[in-house]
Each structure stands twice: as structure tokens, then as C-alpha cells.
TIMI-2910 file (N, C-alpha, C, CB; in pm, 1 decimal, decimal comma, always signed):
<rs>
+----------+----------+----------+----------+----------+----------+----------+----------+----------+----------+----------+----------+------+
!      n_x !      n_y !      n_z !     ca_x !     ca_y !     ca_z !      c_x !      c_y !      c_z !     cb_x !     cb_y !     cb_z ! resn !
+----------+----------+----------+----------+----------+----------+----------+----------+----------+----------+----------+----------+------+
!  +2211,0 !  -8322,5 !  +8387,4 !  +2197,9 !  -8288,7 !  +8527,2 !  +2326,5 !  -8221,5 !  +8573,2 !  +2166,5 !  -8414,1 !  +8612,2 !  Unk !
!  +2336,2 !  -8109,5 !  +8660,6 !  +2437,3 !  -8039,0 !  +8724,6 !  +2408,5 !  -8078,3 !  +8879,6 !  +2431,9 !  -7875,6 !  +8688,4 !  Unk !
!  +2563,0 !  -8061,0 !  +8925,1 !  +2552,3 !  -8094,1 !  +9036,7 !  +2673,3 !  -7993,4 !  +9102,0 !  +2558,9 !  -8249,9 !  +9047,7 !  Unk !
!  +2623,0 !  -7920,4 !  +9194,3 !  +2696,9 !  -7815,3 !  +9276,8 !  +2701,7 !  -7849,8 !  +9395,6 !  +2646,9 !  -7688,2 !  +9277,2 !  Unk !
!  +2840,4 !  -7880,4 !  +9456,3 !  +2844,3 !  -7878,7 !  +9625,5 !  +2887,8 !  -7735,2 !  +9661,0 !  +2964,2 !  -7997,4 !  +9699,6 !  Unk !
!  +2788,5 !  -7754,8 !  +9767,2 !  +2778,7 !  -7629,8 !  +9852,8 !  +2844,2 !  -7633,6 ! +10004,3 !  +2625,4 !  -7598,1 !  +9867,1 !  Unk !
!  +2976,5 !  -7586,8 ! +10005,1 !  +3036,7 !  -7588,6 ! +10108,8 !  +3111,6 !  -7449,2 ! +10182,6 !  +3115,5 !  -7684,4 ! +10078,1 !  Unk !
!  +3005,9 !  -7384,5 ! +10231,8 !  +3038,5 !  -7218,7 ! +10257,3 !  +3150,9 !  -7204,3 ! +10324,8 !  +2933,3 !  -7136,2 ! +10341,0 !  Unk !
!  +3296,9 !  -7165,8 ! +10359,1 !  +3399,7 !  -7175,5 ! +10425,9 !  +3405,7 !  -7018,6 ! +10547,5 !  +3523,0 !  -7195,4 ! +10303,8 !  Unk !
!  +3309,1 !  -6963,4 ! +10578,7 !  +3280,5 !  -6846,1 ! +10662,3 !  +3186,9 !  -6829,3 ! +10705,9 !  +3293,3 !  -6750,1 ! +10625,0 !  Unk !
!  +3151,7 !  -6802,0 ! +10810,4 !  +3014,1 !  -6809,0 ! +10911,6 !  +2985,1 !  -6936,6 ! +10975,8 !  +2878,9 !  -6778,4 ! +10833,3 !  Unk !
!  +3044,4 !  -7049,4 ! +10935,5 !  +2971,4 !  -7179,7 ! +10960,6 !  +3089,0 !  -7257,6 ! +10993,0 !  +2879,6 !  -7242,5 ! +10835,1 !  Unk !
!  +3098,0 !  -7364,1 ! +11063,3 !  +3152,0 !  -7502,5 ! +11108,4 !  +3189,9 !  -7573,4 ! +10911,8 !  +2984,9 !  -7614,7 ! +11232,1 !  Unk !
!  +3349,6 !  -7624,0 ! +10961,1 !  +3380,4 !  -7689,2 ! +10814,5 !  +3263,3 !  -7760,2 ! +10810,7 !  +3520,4 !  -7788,5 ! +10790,5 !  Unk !
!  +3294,4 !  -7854,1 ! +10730,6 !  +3227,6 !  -7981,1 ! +10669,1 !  +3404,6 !  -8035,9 ! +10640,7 !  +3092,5 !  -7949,1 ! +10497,3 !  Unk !
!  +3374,9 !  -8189,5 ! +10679,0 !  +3526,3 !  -8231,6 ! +10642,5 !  +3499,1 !  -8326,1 ! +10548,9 !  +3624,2 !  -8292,9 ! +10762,3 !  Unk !
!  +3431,1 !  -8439,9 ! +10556,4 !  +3409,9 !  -8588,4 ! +10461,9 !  +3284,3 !  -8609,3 ! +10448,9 !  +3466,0 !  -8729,0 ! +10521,3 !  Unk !
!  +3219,9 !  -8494,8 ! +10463,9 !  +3088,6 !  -8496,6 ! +10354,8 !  +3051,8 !  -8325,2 ! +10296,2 !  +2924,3 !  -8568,8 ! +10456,1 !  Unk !
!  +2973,2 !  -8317,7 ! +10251,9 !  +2935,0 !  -8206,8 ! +10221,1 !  +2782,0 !  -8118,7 ! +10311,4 !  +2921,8 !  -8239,0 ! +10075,7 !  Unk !
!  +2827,9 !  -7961,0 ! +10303,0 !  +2701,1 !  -7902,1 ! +10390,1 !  +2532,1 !  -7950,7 ! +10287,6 !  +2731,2 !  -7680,7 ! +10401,1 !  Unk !
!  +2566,1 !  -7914,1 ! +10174,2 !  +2465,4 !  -7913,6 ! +10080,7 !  +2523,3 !  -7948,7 !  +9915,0 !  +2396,6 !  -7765,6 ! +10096,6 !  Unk !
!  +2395,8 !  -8021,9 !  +9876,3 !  +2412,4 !  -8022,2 !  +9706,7 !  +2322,6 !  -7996,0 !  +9630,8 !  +2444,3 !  -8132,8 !  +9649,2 !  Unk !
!  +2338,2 !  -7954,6 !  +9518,4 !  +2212,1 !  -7829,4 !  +9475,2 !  +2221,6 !  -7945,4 !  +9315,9 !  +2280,7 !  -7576,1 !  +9458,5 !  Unk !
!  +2134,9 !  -7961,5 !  +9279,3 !  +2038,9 !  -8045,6 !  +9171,5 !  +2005,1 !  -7982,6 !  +9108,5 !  +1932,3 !  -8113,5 !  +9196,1 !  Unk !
!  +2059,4 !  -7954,7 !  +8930,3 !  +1993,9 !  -7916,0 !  +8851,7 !  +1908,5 !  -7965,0 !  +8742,0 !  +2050,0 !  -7864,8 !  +8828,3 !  Unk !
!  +1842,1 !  -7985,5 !  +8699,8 !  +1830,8 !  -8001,3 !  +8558,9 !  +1803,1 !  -8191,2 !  +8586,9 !  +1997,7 !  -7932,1 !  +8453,8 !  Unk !
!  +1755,6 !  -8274,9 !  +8694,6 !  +1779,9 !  -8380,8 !  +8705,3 !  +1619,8 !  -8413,3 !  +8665,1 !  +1853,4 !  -8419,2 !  +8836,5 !  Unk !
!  +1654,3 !  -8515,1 !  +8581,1 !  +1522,6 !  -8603,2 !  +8530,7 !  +1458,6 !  -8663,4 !  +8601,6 !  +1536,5 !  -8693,8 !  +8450,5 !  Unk !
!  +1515,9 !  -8776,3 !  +8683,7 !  +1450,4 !  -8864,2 !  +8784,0 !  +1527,7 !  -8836,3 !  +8962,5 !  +1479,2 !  -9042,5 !  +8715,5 !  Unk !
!  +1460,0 !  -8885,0 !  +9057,8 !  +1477,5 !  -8900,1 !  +9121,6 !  +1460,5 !  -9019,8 !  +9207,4 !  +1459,5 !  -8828,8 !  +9125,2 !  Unk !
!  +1541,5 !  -9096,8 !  +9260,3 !  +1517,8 !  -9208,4 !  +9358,8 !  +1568,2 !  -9181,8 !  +9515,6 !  +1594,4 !  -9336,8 !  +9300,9 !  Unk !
!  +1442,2 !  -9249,7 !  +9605,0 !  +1431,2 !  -9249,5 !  +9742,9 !  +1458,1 !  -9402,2 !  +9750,9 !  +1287,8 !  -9188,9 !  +9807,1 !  Unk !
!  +1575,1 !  -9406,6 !  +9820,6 !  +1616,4 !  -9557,5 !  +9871,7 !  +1559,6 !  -9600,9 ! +10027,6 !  +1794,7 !  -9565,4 !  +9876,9 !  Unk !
!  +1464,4 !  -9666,2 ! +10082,7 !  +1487,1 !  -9709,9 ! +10211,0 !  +1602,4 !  -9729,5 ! +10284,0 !  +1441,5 !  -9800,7 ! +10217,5 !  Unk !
!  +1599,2 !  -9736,4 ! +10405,6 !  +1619,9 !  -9774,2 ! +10462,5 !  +1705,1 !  -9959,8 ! +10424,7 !  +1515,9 !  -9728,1 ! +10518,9 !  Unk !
!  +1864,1 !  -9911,5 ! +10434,6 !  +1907,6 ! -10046,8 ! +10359,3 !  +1985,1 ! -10128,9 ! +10447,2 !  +1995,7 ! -10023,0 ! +10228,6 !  Unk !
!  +1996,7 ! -10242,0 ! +10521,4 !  +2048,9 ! -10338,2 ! +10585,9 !  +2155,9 ! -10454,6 ! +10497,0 !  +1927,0 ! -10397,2 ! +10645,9 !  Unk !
!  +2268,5 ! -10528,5 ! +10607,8 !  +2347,3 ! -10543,4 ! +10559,8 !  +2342,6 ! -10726,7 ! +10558,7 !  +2445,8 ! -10454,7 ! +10617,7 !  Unk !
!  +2213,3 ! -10717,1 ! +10472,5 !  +2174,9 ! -10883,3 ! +10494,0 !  +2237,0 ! -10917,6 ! +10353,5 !  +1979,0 ! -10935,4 ! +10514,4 !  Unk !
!  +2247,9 ! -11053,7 ! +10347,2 !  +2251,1 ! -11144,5 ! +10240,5 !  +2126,6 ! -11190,5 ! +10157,6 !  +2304,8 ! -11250,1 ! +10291,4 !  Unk !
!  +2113,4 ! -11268,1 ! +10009,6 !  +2051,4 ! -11241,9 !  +9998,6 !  +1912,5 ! -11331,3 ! +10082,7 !  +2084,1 ! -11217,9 !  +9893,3 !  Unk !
!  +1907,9 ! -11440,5 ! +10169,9 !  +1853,0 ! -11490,9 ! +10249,3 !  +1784,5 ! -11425,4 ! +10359,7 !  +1921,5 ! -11558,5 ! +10275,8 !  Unk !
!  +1848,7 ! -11322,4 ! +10362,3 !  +1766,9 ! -11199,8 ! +10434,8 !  +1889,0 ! -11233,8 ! +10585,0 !  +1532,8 ! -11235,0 ! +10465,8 !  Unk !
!  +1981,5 ! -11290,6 ! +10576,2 !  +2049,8 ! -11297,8 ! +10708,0 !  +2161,1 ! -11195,4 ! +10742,0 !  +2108,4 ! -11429,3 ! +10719,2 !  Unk !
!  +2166,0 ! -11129,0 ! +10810,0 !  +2286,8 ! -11020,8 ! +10812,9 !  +2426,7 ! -11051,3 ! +10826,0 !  +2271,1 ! -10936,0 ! +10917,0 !  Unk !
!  +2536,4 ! -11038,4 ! +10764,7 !  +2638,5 ! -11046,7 ! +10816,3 !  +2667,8 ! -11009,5 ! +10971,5 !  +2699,2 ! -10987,9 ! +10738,1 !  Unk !
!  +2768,5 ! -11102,3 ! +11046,2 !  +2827,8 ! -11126,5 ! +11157,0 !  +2892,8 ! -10992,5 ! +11207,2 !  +2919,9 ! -11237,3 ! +11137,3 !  Unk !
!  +2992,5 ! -10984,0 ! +11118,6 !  +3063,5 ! -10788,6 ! +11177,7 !  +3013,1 ! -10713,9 ! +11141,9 !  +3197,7 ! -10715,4 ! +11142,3 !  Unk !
!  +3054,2 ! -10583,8 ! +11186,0 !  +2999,8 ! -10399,1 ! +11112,8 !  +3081,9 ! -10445,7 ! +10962,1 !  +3106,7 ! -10186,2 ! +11226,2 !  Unk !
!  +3183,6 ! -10454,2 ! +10968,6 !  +3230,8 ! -10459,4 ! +10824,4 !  +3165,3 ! -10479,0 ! +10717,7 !  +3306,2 ! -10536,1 ! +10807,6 !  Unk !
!  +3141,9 ! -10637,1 ! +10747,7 !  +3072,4 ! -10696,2 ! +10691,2 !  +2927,5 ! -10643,7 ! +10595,2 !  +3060,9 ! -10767,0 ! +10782,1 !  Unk !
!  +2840,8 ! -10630,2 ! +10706,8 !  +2738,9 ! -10599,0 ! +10726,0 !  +2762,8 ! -10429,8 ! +10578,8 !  +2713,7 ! -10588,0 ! +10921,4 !  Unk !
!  +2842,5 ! -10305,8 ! +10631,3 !  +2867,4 ! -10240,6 ! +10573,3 !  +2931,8 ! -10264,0 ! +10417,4 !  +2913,9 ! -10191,8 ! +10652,5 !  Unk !
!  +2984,7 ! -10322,9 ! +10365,6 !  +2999,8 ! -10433,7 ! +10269,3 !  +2892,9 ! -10457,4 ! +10188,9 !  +3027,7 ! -10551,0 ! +10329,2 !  Unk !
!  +2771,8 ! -10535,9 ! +10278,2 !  +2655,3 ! -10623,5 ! +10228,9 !  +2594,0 ! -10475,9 ! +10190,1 !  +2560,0 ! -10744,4 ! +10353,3 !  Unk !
!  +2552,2 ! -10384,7 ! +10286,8 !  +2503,7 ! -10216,2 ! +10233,9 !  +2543,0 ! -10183,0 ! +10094,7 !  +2581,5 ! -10086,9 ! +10327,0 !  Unk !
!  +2653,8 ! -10174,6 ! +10088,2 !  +2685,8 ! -10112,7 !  +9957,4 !  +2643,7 ! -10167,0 !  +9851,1 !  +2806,5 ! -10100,2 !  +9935,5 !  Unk !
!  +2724,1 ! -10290,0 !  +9875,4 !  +2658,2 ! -10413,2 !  +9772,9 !  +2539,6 ! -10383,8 !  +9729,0 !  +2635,8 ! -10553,1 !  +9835,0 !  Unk !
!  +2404,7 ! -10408,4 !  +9823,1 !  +2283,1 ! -10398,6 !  +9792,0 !  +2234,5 ! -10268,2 !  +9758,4 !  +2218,6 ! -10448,6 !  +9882,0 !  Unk !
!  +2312,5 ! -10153,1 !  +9804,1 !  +2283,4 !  -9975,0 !  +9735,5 !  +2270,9 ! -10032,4 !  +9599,0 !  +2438,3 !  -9824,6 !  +9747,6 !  Unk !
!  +2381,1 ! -10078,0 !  +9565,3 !  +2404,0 ! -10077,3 !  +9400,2 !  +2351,8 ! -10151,5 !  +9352,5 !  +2516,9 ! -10093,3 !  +9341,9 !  Unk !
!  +2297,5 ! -10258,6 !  +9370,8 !  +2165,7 ! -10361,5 !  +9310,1 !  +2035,8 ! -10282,0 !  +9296,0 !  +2124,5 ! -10497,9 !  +9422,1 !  Unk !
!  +2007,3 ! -10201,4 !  +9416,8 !  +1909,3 ! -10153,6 !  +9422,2 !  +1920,2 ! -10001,0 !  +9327,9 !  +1878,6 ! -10155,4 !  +9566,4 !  Unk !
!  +1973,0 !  -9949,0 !  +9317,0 !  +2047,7 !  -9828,3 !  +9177,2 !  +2043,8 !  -9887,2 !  +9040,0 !  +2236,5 !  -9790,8 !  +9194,8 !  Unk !
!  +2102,6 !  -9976,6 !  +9043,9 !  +2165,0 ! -10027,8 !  +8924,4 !  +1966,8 ! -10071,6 !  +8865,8 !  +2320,7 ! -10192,7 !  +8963,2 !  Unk !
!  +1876,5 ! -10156,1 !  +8943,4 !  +1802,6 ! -10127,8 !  +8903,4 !  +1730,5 ! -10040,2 !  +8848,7 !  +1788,2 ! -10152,2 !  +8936,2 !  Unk !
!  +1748,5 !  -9855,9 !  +8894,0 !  +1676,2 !  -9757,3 !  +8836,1 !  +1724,5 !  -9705,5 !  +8732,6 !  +1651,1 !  -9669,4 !  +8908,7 !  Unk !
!  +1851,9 !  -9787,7 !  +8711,6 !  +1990,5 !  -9736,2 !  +8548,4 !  +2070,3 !  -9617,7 !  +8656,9 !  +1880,9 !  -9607,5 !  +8325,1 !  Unk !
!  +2058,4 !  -9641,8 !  +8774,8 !  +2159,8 !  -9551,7 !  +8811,0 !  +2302,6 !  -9628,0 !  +8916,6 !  +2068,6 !  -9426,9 !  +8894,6 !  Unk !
!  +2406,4 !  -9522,0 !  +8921,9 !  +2511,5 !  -9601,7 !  +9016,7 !  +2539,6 !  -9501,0 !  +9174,2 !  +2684,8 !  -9620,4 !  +8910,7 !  Unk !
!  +2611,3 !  -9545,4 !  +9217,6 !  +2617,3 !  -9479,5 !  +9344,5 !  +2717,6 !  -9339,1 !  +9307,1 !  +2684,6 !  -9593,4 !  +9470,4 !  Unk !
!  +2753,5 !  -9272,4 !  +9166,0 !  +2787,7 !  -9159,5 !  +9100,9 !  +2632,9 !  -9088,3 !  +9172,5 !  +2816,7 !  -9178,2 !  +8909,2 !  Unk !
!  +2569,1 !  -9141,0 !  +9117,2 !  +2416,6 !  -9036,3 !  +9126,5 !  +2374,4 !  -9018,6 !  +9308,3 !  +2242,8 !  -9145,6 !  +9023,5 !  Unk !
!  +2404,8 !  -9077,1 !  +9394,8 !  +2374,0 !  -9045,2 !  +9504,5 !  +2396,0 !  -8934,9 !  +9611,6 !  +2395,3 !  -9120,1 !  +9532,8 !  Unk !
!  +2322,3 !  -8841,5 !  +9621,3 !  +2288,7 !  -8683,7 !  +9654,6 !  +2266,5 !  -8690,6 !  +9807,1 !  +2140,0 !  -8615,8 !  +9569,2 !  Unk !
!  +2246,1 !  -8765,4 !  +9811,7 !  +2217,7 !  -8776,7 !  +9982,7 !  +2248,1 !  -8878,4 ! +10086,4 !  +2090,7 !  -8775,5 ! +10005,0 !  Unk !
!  +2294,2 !  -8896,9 ! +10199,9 !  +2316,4 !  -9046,9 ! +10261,0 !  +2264,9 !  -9000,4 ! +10396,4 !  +2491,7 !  -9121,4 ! +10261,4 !  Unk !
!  +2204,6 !  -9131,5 ! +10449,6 !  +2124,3 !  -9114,8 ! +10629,4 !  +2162,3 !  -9246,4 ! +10687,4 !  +1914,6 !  -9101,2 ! +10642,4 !  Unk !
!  +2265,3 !  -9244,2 ! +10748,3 !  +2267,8 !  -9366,5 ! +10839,6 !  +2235,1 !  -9404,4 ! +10997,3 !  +2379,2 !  -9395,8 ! +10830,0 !  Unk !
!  +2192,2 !  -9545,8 ! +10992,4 !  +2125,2 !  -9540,7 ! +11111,8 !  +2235,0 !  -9636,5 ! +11190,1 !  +1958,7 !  -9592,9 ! +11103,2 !  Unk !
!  +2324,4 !  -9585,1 ! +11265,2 !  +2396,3 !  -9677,4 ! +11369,9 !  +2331,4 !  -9684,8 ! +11483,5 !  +2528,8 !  -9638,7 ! +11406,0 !  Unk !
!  +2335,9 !  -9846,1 ! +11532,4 !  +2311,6 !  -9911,5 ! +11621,0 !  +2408,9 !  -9860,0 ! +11758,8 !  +2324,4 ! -10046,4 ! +11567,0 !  Unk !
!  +2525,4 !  -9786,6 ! +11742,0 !  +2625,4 !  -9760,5 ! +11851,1 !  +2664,0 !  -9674,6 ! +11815,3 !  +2721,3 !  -9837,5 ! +11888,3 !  Unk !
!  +2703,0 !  -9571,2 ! +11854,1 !  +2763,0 !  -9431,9 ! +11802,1 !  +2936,4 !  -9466,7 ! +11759,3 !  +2748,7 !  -9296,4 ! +11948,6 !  Unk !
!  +2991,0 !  -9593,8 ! +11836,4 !  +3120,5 !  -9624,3 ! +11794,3 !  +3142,0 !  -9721,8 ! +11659,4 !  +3182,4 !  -9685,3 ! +11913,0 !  Unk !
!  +3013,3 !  -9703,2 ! +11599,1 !  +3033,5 !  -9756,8 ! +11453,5 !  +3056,8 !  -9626,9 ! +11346,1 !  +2888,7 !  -9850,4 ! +11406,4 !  Unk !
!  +3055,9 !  -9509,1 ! +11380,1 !  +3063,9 !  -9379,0 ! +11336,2 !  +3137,4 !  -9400,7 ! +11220,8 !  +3121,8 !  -9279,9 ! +11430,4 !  Unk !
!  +3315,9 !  -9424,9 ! +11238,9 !  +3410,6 !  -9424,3 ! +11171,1 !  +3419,3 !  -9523,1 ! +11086,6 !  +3499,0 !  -9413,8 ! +11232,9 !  Unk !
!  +3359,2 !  -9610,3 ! +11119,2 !  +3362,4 !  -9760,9 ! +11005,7 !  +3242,9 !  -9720,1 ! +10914,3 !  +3321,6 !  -9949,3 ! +11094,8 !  Unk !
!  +3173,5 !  -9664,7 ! +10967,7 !  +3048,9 !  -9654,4 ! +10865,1 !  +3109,5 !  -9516,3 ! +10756,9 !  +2869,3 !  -9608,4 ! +10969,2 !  Unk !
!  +3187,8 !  -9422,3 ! +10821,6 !  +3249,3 !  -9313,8 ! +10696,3 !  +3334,9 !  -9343,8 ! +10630,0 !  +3301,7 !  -9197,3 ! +10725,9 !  Unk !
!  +3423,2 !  -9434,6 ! +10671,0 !  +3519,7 !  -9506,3 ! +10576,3 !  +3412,5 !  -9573,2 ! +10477,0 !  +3628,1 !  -9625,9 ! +10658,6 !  Unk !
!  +3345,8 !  -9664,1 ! +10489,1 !  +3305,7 !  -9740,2 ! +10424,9 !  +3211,0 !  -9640,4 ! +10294,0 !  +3238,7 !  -9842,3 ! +10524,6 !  Unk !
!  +3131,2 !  -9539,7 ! +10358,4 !  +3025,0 !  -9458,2 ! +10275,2 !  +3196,0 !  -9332,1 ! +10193,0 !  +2850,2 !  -9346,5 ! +10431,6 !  Unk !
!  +3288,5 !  -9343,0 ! +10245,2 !  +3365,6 !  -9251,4 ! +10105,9 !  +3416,7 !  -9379,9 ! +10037,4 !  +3522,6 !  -9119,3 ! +10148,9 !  Unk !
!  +3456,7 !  -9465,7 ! +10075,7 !  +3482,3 !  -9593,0 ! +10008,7 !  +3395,5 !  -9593,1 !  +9870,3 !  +3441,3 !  -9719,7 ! +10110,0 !  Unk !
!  +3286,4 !  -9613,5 !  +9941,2 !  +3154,8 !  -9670,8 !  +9828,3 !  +3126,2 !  -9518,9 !  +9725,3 !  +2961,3 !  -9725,4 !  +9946,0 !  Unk !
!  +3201,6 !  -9431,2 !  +9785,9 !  +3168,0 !  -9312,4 !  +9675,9 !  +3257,4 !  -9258,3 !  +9598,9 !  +3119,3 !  -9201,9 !  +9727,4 !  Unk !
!  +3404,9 !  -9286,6 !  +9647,0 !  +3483,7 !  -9271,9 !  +9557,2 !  +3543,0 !  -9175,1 !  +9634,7 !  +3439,0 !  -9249,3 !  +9424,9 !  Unk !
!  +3587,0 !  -9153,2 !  +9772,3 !  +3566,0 !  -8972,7 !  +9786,3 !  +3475,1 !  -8863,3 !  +9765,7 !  +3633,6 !  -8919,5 !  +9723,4 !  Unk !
!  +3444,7 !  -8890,2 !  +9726,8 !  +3319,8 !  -8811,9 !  +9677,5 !  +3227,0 !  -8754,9 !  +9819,9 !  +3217,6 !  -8928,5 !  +9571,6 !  Unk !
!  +3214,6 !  -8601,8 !  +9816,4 !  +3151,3 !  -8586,6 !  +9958,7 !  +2989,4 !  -8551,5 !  +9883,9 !  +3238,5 !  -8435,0 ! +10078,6 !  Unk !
!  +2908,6 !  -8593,2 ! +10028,0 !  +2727,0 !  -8564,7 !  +9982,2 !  +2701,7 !  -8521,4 ! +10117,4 !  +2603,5 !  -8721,8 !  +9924,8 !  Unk !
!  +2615,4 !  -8421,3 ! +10111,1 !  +2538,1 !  -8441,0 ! +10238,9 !  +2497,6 !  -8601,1 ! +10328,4 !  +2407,1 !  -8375,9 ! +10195,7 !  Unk !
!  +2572,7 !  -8580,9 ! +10480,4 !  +2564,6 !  -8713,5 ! +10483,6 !  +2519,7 !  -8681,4 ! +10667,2 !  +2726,9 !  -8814,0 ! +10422,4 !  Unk !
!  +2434,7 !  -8746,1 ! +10692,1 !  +2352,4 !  -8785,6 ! +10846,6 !  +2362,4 !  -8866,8 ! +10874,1 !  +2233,4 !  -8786,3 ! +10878,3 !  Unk !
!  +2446,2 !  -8884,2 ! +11038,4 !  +2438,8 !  -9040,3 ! +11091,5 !  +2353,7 !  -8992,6 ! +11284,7 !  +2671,1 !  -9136,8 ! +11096,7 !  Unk !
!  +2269,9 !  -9117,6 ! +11256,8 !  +2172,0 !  -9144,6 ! +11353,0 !  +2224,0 !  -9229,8 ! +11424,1 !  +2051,6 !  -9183,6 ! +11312,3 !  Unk !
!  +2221,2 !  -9226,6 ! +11556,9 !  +2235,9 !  -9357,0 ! +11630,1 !  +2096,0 !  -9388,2 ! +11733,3 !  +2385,1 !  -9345,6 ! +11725,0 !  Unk !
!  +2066,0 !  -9521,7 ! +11654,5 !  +1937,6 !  -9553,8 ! +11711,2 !  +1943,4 !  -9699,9 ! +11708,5 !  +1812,7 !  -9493,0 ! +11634,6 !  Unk !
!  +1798,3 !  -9760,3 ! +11829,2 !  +1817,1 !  -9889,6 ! +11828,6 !  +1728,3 !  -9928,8 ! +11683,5 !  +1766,6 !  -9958,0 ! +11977,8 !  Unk !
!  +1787,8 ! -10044,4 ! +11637,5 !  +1774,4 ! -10065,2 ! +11524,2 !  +1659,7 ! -10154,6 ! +11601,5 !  +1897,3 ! -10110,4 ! +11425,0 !  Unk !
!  +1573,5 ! -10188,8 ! +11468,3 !  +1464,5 ! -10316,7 ! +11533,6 !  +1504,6 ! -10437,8 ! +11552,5 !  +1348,9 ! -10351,0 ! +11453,7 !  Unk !
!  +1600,0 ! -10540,7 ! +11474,4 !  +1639,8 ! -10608,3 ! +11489,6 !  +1786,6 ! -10615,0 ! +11566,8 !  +1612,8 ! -10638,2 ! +11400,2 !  Unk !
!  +1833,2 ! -10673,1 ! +11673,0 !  +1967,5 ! -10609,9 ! +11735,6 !  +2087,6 ! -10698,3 ! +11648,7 !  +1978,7 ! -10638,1 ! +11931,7 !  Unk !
!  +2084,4 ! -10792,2 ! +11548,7 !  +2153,9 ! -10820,0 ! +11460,2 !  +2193,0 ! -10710,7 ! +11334,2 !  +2095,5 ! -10925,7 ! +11427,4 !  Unk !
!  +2068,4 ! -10638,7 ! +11293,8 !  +2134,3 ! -10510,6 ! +11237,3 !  +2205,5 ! -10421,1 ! +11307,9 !  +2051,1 ! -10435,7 ! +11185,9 !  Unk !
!  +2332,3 ! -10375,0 ! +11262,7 !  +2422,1 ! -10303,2 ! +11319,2 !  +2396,6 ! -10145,6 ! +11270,5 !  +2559,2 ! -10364,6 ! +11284,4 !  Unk !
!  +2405,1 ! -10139,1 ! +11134,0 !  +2346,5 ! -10038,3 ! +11072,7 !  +2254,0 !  -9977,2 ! +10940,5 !  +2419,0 ! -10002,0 ! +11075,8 !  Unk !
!  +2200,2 !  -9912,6 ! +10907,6 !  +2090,0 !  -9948,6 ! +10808,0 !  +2132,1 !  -9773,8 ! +10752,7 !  +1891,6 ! -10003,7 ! +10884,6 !  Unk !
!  +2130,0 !  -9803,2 ! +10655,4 !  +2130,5 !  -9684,6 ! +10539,0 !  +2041,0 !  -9621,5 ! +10451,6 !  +2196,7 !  -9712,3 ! +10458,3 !  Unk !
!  +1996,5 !  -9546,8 ! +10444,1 !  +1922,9 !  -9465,5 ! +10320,0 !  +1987,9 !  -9363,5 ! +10242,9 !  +1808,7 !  -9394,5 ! +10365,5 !  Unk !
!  +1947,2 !  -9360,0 ! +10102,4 !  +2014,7 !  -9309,8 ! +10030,1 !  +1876,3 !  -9213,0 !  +9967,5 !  +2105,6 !  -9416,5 !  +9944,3 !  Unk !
!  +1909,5 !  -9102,2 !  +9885,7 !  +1882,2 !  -9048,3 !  +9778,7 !  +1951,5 !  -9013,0 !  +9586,6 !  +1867,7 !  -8963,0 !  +9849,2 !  Unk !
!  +1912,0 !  -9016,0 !  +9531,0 !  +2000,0 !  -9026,1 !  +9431,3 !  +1927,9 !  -8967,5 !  +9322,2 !  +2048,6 !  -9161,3 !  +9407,9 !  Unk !
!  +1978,0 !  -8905,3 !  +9198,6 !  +1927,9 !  -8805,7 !  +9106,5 !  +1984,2 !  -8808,9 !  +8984,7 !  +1941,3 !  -8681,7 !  +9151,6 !  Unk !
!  +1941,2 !  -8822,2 !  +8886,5 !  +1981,2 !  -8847,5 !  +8740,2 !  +1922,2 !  -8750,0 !  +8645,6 !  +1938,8 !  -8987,0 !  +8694,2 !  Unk !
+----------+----------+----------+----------+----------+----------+----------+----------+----------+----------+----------+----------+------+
</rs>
């Protein structure tokens, strides 16, 4: 699999800590992650954003690691904040969990269904 970021530097608005686009070559499988919350495994959410963002990652990679893949393979990220002032904790945390590594990345701020979720993540990923 090849993987090209696409980050045009003329005509367009930077991109700073994620990427505009990533172009997929040659990839065998593909996985669509839901929508991922920052529960334990009891299904209870952690108390802070931290936290909670923490429990996300955690569970990205349980849920990867099941398809034989790691959060290397993840092509895409969509997050859903509960407050628009979780913005910065949630990008620290998503280059954290990637290494630096920039992806096309969308953050939503919406009411979550449960008001104990703070924020909920979806991923894409390609092998």
C-alpha cells in the first residue's frame, strides 16, 4: 500500500496539524470505525475530556488491532465534540495517538446523545 499526503501550498488555506487529503494506493483492505466513545470497558465513560480521550485511543487500537491493523494505517479521523472548547485537547490527543503524523482530520461540534460523552471519534483506516 502507498500512501501520499496531499497538501497543495498555493491557491488554498494551509493545512497545519492535519492534512488537506490522502491518496490510497494499492490498499488491500479497508476499515470503517464507528463512531468511538471514551467508555471503559463497563461501558462507563471516564470523568474528564482527558480521560475520556485516553479511553478513545485506547479503544481505536483494540478495535484495529482486531482487523491486524494499528493506528499507522488510519487515513481518516471525524470527531464529534460535545463543546467546541474541547477542540485543542482533542488535537493534541489525535497527533499524540498518531505519532505526528497528519490525516485528513474533521471536528464536529455536536450534542452528543449521552451528555456524559464529551467526545466520540470515527476513524477510517487502510492496509
Amino acid at each position: 500500500m502507498e500512501i501520499s499526503v496531499h497538501n497543495p501550498s498555493e491557491g488554498i488555506y494551509p493545512a497545519t496539524d492535519w492534512a488537506h487529503a490522502i491518496e490510497v494506493r494499492n490498499a488491500e483492505r479497508t476499515v470503517y470505525v464507528a463512531g468511538t466513545m471514551g467508555l471503559d470497558p463497563t461501558g462507563t465513560p471516564a470523568p474528564t475530556l482527558d480521560e475520556q480521550l485516553d479511553l478513545i485511543w485506547s479503544n481505536l487500537r483494540t478495535i484495529l488491532a482486531s482487523a491486524g491493523m494499528t493506528v499507522d494505517n488510519i487515513v481518516r479521523v471525524t470527531s464529534y465534540l460535545r463543546d467546541a472548547s474541547y477542540a485543542e485537547a482533542n488535537m493534541n490527543a489525535r497527533l499524540k495517538a498518531l505519532g505526528g503524523r497528519v490525516v485528513p482530520t474533521t471536528a464536529i461540534v455536536a450534542e452528543t446523545l449521552t451528555p456524559d460523552w464529551l467526545v466520540e471519534i470515527e476513524v477510517i483506516a487502510a492496509a
